[in-house]
C-alpha positions, 0 to 999 in steps of 0.5 A, spaced: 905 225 733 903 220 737 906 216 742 910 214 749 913 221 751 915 218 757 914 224 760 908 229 764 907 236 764 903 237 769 903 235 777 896 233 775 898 228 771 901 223 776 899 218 782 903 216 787 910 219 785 914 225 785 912 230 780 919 233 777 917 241 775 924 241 772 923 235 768 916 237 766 919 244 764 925 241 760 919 237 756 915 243 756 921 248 753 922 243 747 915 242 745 915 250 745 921 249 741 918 245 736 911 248 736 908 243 738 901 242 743 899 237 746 892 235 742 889 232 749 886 226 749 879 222 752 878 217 756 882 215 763 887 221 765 893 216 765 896 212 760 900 208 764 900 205 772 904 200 775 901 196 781 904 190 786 901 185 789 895 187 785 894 194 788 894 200 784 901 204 786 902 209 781 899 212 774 901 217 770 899 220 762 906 218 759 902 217 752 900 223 749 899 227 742 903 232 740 901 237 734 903 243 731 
């Protein structure tokens, strides 16, 4: 599966916000559940980023590919 899982595991994958460990592990354990593993990805680390005033304020890999 490919997509926006609106969710990071780990805290290397945010910017400029909070990582939430029991949102990050709640994902995890389904994915586990699931036998899926995350594939990787190239390219930037993040999938997404919010700016305002056109400066960079926050990233995060949101979009993943997920495989059993």
């Amino acid at each position: 599966m490919i997509g926006d899982f609106n969710e990071v595991i780990h805290p290397s994958e945010i910017k400029g916000s909070i990582f939430t460990t029991r949102q990050a592990e709640n994902f995890s354990h389904m994915m586990k559940q699931c036998n899926l593993i995350d594939l990787g990805s190239m390219g930037s680390t993040y999938t997404w980023t919010r700016k305002e005033r056109g400066i960079l304020k926050v990233s995060n890999r949101l979009d993943r590919a997920v495989g059993d």
